[in-house]
C-alpha positions in Angstrom: 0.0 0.0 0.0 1.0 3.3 -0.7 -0.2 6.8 -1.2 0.6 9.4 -3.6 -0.6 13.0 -4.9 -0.7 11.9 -9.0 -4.2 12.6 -9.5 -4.0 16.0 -7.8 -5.6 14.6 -4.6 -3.7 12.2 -1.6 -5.2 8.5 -2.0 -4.1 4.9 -1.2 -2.9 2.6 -4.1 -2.3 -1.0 -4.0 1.4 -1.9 -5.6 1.0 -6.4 -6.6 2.7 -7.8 -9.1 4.1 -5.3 -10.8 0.9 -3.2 -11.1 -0.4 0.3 -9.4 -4.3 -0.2 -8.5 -5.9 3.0 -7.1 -7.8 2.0 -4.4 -9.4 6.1 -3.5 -10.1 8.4 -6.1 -11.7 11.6 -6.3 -11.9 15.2 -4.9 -10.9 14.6 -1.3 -7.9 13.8 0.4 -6.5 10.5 2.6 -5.4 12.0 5.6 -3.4 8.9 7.0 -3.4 5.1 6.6 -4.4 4.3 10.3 -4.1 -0.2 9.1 -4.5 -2.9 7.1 -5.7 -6.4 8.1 -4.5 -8.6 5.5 -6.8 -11.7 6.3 -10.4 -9.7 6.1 -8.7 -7.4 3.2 -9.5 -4.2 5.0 -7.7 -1.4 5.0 -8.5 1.3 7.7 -7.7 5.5 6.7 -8.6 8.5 8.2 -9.4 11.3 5.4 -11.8 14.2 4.8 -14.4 12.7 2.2 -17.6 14.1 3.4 -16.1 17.9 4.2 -12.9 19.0 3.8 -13.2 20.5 7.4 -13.8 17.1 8.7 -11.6 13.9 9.2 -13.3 10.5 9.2 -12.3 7.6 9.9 -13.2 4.9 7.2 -12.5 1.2 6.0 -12.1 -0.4 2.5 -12.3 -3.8 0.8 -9.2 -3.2 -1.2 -9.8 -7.0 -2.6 -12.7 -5.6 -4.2 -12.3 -3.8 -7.0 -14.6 -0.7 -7.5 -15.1 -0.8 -3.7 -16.5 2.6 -2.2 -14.8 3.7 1.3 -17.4 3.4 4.3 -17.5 5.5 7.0 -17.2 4.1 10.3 -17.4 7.4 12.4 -19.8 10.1 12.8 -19.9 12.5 9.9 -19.2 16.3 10.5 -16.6 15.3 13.2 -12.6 15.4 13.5 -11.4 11.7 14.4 -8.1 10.4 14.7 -7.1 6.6 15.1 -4.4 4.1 16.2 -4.4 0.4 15.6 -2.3 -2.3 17.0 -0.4 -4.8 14.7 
């Protein structure tokens, strides 16, 4: 996983087998890449999707392509998050 400012924006991409796979796209930014659990497939990021005031904290399927981030926290709110390994 990794992110990167190409499109104009800060998403998450996916780096396999030789290949770049955007996992986020559009006109918000990732704020930070909070974890991953590789045996669900979820990746967990913090970013400002809804508002660009706001930071929420979301989780993707990023073995499902096309998948849309869903929110986890309560929107118009500033969240941070840590995870453990």
């Amino acid at each position: 996983m990794l992110s990167s400012e190409r499109s104009g924006y800060r998403h998450l991409y996916r780096w396999t087998k030789g290949r770049i796979t955007a996992l986020t796209s559009g006109p918000w930014v990732v704020d930070k890449m909070v974890g991953v659990d590789e045996a669900s497939g979820t990746l967990f990021f913090t970013a400002d999707r809804e508002r660009s005031v706001d930071k929420g904290l979301y989780r993707l399927d990023y073995r499902r392509l096309g998948a849309k981030p869903v929110l986890l926290t309560q929107p118009e709110t500033t969240n941070a998050a840590v995870m453990d390994k």
